[in-house]
Backbone bond lengths (Angstrom), bond angles and torsions (degrees), N, CA, C in turn:
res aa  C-N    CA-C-N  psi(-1)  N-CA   C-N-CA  omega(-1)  CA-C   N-CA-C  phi
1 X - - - 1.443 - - 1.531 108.01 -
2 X 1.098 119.52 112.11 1.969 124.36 162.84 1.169 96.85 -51.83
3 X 1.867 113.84 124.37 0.706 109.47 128.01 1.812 146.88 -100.40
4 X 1.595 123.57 -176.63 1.669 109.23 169.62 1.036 103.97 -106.96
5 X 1.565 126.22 171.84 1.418 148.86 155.98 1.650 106.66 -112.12
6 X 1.338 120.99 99.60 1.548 112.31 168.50 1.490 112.09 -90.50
7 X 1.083 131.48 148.98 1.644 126.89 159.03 1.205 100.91 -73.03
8 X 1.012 131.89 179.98 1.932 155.83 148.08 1.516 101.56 178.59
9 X 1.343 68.73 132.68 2.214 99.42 177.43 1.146 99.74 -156.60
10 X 1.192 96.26 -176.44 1.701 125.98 173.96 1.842 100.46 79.87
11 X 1.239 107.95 -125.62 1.246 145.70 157.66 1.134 123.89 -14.75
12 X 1.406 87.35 -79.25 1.944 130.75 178.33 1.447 102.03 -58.58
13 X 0.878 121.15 -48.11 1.983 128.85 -174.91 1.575 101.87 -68.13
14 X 1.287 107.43 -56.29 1.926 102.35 -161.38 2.084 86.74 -71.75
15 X 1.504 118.07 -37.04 1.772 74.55 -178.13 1.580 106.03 -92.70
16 X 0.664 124.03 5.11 1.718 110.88 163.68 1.561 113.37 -60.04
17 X 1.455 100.53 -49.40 1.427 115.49 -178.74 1.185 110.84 -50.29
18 X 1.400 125.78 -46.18 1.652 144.14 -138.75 1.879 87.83 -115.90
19 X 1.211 112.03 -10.77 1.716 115.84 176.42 1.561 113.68 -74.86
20 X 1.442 92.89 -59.05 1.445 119.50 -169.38 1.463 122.53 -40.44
21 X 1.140 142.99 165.21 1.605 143.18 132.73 1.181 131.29 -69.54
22 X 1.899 117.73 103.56 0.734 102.66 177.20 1.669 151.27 -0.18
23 X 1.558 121.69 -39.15 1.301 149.52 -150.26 1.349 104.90 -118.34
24 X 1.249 106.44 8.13 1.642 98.88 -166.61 1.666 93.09 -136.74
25 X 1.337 130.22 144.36 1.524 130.75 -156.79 1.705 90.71 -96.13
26 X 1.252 122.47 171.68 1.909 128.98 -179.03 1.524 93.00 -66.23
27 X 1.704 126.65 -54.95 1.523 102.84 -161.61 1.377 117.01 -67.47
28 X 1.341 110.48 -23.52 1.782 124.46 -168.11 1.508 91.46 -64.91
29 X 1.558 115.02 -65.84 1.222 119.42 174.33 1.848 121.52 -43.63
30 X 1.148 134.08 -48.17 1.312 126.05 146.19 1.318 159.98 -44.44
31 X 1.532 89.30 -30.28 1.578 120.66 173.11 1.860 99.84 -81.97
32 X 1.086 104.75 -48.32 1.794 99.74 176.99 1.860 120.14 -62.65
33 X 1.872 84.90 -31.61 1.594 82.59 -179.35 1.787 113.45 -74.31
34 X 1.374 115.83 -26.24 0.950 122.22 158.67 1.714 145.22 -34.71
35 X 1.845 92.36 -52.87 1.297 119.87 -173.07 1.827 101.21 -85.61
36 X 1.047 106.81 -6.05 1.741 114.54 -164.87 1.498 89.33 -105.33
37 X 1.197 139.16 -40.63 1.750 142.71 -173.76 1.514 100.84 -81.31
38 X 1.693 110.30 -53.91 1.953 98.37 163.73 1.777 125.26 -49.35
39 X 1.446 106.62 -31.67 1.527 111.12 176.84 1.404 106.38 -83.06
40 X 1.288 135.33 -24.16 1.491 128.88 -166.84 1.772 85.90 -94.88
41 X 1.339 145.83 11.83 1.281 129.11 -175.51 1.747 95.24 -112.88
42 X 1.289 81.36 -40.27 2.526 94.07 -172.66 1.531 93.23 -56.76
43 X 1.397 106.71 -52.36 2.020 112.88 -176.96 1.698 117.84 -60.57
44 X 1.762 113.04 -22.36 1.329 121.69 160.51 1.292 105.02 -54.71
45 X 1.461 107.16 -72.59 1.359 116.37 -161.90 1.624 110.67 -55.05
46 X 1.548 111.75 -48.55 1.795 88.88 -174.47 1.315 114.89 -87.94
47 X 1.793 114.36 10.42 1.853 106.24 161.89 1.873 104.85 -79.81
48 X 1.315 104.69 -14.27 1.881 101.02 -178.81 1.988 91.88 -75.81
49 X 1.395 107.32 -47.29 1.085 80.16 -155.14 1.140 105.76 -93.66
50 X 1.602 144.95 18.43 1.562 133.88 156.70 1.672 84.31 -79.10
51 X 0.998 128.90 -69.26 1.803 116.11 -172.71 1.417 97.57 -22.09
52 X 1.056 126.78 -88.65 1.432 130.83 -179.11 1.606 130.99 -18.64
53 X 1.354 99.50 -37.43 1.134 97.71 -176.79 1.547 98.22 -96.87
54 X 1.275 141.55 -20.35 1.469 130.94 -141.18 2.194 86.30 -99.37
55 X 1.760 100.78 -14.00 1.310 90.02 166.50 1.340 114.21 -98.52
56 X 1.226 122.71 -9.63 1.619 99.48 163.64 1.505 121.00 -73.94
57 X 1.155 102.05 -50.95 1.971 121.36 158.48 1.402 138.73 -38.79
58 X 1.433 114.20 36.04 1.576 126.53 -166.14 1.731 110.23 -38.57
59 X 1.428 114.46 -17.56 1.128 106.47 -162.57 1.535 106.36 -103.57
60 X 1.088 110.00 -21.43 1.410 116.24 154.48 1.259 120.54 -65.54
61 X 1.357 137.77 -54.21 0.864 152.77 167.85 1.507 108.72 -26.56
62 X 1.535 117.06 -54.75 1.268 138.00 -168.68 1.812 110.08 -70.23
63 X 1.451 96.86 -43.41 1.358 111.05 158.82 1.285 133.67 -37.06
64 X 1.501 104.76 -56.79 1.442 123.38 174.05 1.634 115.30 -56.97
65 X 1.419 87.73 -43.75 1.858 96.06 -164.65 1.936 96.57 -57.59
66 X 1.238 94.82 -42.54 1.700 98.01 -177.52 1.309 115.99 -49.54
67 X 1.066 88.41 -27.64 1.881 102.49 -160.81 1.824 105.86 -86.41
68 X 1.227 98.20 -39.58 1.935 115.31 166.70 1.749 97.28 -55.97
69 X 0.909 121.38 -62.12 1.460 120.10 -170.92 1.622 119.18 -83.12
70 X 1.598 123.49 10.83 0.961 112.43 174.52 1.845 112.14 -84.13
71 X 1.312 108.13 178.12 1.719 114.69 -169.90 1.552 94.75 -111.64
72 X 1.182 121.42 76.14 1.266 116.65 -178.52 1.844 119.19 -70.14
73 X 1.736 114.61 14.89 1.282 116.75 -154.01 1.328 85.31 -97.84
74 X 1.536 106.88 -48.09 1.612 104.33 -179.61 1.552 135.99 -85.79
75 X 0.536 145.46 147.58 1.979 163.60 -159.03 1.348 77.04 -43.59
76 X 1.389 127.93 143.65 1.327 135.47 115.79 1.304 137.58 -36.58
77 X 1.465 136.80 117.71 1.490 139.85 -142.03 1.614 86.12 -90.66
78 X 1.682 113.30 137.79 1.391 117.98 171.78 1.437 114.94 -69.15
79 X 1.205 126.16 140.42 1.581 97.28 175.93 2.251 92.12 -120.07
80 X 1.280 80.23 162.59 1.539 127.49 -140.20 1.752 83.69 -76.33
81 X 1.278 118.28 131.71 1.559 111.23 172.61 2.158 101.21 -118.75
């Protein structure tokens, strides 16, 4: 596995420091902030691309809307065979 060596000082160091949890060491604390900014970019990307698709997909789309306006508080009505 490669690893990196980053510097940080100055500035950058006292609020990382002053960020962190107590309980948690600066790289642990960096490495998570890291892994949390790669997941908030993957979760960009597949809210562009369900947007994307739900406008090519009218019928999905249409689906959904049903689904926005259903009353999910009350029972579902049996239907009658």
């Amino acid at each position: 596995m490669k690893a990196t060596t980053i510097k940080v000082e100055g500035e950058l160091l006292k609020e990382l420091e002053s960020c962190k949890p107590p309980s948690q060491s600066l790289s642990a604390y960096v490495r998570s902030v890291l892994q949390q900014e790669i997941l908030r970019r993957k979760m960009t990307t597949a809210a562009d691309q369900y947007a994307a698709f739900l406008r090519e997909h009218a019928e999905e789309r249409a689906w959904l809307e049903d689904w926005d306006t259903a009353d999910l508080a009350r029972p579902p009505k049996r239907r009658r065979r």
